[in-house]
N, C-alpha and C positions, 0 to 999 in steps of 0.2 A: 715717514719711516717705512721702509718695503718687509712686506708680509715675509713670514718665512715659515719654511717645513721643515721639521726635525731640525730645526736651531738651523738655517740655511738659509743665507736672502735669497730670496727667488730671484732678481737680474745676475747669479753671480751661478746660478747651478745651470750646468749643461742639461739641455734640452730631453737629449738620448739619457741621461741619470736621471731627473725626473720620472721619465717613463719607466723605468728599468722599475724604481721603487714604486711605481701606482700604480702599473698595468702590468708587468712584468709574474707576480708573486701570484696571479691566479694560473698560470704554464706550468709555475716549476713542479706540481702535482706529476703531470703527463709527461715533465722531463725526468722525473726522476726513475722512469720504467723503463727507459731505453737504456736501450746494450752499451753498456760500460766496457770497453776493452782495454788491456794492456796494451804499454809501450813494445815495441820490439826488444828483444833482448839486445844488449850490447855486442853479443858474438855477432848477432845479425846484420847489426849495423858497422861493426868494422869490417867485416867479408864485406857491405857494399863497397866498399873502396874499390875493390877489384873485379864489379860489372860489368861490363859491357854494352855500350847501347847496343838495340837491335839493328843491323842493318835492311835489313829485309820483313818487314812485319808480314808479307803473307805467308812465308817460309816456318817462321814463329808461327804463327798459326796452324800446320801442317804438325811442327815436332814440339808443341807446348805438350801433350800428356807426357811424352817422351823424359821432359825433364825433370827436375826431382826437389831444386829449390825455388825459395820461393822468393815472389816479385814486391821490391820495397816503390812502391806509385804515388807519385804527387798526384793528388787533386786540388782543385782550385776553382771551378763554377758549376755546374747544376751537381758534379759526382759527391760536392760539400752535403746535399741532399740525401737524409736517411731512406726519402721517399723513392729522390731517382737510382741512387747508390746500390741500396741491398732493397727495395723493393721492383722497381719495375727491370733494374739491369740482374738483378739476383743476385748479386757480387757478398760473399760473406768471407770481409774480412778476416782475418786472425789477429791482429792488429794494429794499432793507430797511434801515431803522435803529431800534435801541430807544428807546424816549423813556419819559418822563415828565409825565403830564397831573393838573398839580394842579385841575383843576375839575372832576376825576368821580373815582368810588371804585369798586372793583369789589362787586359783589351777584351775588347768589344768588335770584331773585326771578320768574323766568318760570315759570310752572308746566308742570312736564313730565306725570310717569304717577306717580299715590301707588304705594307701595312699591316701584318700581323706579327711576324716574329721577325723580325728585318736583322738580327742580327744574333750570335751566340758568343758564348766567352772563348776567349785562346788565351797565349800568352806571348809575349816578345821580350827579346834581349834587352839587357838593363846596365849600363855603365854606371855601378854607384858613384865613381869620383863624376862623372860628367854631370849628375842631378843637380839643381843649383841649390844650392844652400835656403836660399826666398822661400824655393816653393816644395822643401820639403815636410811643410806643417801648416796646418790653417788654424789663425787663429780661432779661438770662441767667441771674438767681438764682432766675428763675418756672420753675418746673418742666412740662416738656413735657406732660404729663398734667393735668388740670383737671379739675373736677368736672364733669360732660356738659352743664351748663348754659348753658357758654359757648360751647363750638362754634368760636372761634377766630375764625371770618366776618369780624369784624366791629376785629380786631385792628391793621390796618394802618392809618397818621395822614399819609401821605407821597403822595398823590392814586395816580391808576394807570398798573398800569407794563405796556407791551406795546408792539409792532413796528409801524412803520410800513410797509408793503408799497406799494411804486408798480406799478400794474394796469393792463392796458389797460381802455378802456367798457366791453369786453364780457365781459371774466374781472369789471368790478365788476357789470355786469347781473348775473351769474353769481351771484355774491354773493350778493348780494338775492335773488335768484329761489329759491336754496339756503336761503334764511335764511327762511322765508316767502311770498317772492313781494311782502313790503310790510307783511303782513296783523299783523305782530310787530313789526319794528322801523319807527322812521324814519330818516331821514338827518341827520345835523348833522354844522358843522363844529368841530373845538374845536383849542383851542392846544396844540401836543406842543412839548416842550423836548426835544433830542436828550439822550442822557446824558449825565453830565459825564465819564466816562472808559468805557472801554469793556474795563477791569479787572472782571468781576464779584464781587472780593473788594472792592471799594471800596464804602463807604457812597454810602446815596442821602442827597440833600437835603435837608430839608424846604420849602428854598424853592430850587427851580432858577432858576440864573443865564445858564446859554446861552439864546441867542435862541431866541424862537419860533417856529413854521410852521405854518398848516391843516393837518389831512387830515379827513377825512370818515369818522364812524363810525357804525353802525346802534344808534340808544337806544329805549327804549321804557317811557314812562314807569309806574311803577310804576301811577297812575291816570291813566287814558287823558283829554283834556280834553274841553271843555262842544260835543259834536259831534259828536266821534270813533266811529263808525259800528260799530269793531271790537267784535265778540262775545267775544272771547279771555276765558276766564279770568282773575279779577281776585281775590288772595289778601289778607285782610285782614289778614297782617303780613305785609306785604314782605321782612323781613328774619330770619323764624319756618323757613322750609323748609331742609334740607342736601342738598346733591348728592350722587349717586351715588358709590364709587369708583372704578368706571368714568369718569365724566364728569371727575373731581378728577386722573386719570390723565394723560390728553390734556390737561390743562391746565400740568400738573409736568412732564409730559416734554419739553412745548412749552417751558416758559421753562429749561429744561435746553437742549436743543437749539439756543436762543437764545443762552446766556449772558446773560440776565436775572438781573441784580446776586444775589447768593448771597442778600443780608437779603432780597430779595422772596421768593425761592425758597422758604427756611425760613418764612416767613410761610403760603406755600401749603402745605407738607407738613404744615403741625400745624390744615390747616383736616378738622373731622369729618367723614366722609361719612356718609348715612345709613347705619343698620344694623335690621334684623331681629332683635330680641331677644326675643318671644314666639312660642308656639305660634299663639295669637290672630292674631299680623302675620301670620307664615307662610302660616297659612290663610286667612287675608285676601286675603294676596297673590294664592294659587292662586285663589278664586275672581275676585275682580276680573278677573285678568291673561285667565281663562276667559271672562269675559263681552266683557269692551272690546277686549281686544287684535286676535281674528277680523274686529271693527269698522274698529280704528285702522287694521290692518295692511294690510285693505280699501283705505282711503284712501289711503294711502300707495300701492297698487298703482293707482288711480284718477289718482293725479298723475304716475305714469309715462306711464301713456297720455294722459292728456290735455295733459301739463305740452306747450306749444312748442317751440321747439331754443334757447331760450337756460333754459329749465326755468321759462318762468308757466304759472300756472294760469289758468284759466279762473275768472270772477269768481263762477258757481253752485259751481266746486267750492272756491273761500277761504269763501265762506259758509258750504257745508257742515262743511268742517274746521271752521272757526270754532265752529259750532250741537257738531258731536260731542263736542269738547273741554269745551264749558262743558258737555255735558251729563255727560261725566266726572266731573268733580270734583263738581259738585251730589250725583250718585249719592254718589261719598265723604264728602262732607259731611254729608249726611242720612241715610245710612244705614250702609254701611262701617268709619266711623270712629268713630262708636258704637259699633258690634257690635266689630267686630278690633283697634280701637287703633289707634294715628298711624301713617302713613302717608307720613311729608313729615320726620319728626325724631327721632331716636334716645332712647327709653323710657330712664329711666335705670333701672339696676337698685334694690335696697333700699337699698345704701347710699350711694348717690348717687353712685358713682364710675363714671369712663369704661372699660369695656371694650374699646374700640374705638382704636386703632391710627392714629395721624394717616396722613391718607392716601399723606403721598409716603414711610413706612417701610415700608409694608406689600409682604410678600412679599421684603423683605431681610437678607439672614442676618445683616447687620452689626448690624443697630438694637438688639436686643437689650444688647449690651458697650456700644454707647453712652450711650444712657440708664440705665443701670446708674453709669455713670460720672458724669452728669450729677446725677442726684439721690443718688449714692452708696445704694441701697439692693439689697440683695438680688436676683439674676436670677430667683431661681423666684418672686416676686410679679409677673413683666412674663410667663409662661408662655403666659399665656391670651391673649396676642395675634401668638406665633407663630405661626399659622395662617391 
């Protein structure tokens, strides 16, 4: 007869609901202090129908104090972040509702630094009739753990889910300026369906029925079009690199801190972050991080002094970043990733099994009994990702 919790067989409760009720109820203390903000007004959100994207983000930049309303912004990876959001960027909303935008999908696709942050979040075009019907849901009888080929990324069928933030011009200058300065994303407007209930134990939709509103999000398309000036970095599989755990963090704890529907939330924690499984990477890493970092960290100290007070850059130093970057990854490509191994995607070991710990379990003592529970097998076979 299988044990059960709260009147619940244990092979029948989702792994991430276990957790939620055993590890979850010592946070909500420290959640319950954080900035509660209103939804936008309704005025606000029908004026968005009649926005504008920007054409010109450094132009915006130039005439944001100039303007008078204010900016409705999707976010969607690290900005989900109380920490990167209104702390380190200073952004102080007025305020926020979740939505749901079925014509983009979240990606892993900007290329950050091989072996340490190899990759950041964007977003891409999303055809809901073209999703297939198979693989818009994973069952609960798929086991949390996959063989490392699949990586998870690419799991979710239900378009993307993140916060509407209403900003004034100049926290959205800020934005941008923080995000590049122009040089990475650009501006569009796209349709956010608010959510249909604001229960995060409730299913999402796969086709939302509440009305829709603009807000303005920063995309950048995976290939830059026939013009496009930008030097950045261009990775021939868009959808081939995994994110940091660090980076995967700030995104989990975002849509945690959100109340971002439970089913997205699990969808995030069982995405792989990259990991270091050879000597080869290791050493890889040390040299690389040797060579470029002194460079990067350079530039970065270069945008401080020269960035303005709303934080642009000056247009010699987006080209420079621009030239260093490409010239980053060319070095990993031609030489690095021959010599020390991948740099952007987790080696699988000999037997092709994942070692690597979905990233929202990681560092928690519950995961273990959960997934234990879940595939019913053995605790000392999940050992090696205690750590």
């Amino acid at each position: 007869m299988p044990m059960s919790i709260d009147g619940m067989d244990f092979p029948t409760v989702p792994a991430q609901q276990l957790l939620r009720q055993h590890t979850w109820p010592s946070m909500l203390a420290s959640k319950q202090k954080m900035l509660n903000l209103p939804g936008p007004s309704d005025k606000r959100l029908a004026a968005s129908l009649c926005d504008e994207a920007i054409s010109n983000v450094h132009d915006y930049l130039k005439q944001a104090p100039s303007k008078e309303s204010t900016v409705l912004y999707l976010a969607y990876g690290s900005n989900l972040s109380k920490e990167t959001f209104r702390g380190k960027r200073g952004i102080k909303p007025l305020s926020q509702i979740n939505v749901q935008v079925p014509s983009l999908k979240l990606t892993f696709d900007l290329p950050g630094i091989p072996y340490t942050e190899p990759c950041f979040a964007n977003s891409a075009t999303r055809d809901p009739e073209k999703d297939p019907l198979a693989e818009k849901a994973v069952s609960d009888s798929v086991p949390l753990l996959h063989t490392r080929t699949e990586h998870h990324k690419d799991r979710w069928h239900k378009g993307l889910i993140g916060v509407v933030y209403e900003v004034t011009p100049e926290d959205y200058a800020h934005i941008i300026a923080t995000e590049g300065g122009g040089a990475s994303y650009h501006d569009i407007l796209v349709d956010c369906h608010p959510l249909e209930s604001s229960d995060p134990n409730s299913p999402v939709s796969h086709d939302p029925i509440r009305p829709p509103f603009k807000a303005h999000t920063l995309f950048a398309p995976a290939r830059p079009k026939e013009g496009d000036s930008s030097r950045l970095p261009i990775r021939p599989d868009s959808s081939y690199a995994q994110p940091s755990a660090r980076y995967l963090k700030l995104i989990t704890d975002g849509a945690w801190e959100l109340e971002l529907p439970y089913e997205y939330q699990d969808y995030l924690k069982q995405i792989r972050p990259y990991t270091l499984t050879t000597n080869k990477q290791r050493m890889g890493q040390f040299i690389f991080l040797g060579v470029w970092m002194p460079i990067v960290l350079g530039i970065f100290s270069l945008g401080k002094v020269f960035a303005d007070e709303k934080g642009r850059l000056p247009k010699w130093l987006r080209w420079l970043t621009e030239a260093i970057f490409g010239a980053v990854w060319q070095s990993y490509d031609s030489f690095f990733k021959p010599l020390f191994g991948d740099g952007e995607r987790t080696l699988e070991d000999g037997s092709g099994t994942s070692e690597v710990c979905p990233a929202g379990f990681r560092q928690n003592k519950g995961w273990e009994q959960a997934l234990m529970i879940r595939r019913q097998q053995p605790l000392t076979d999940l050992e090696k990702c205690s750590h």
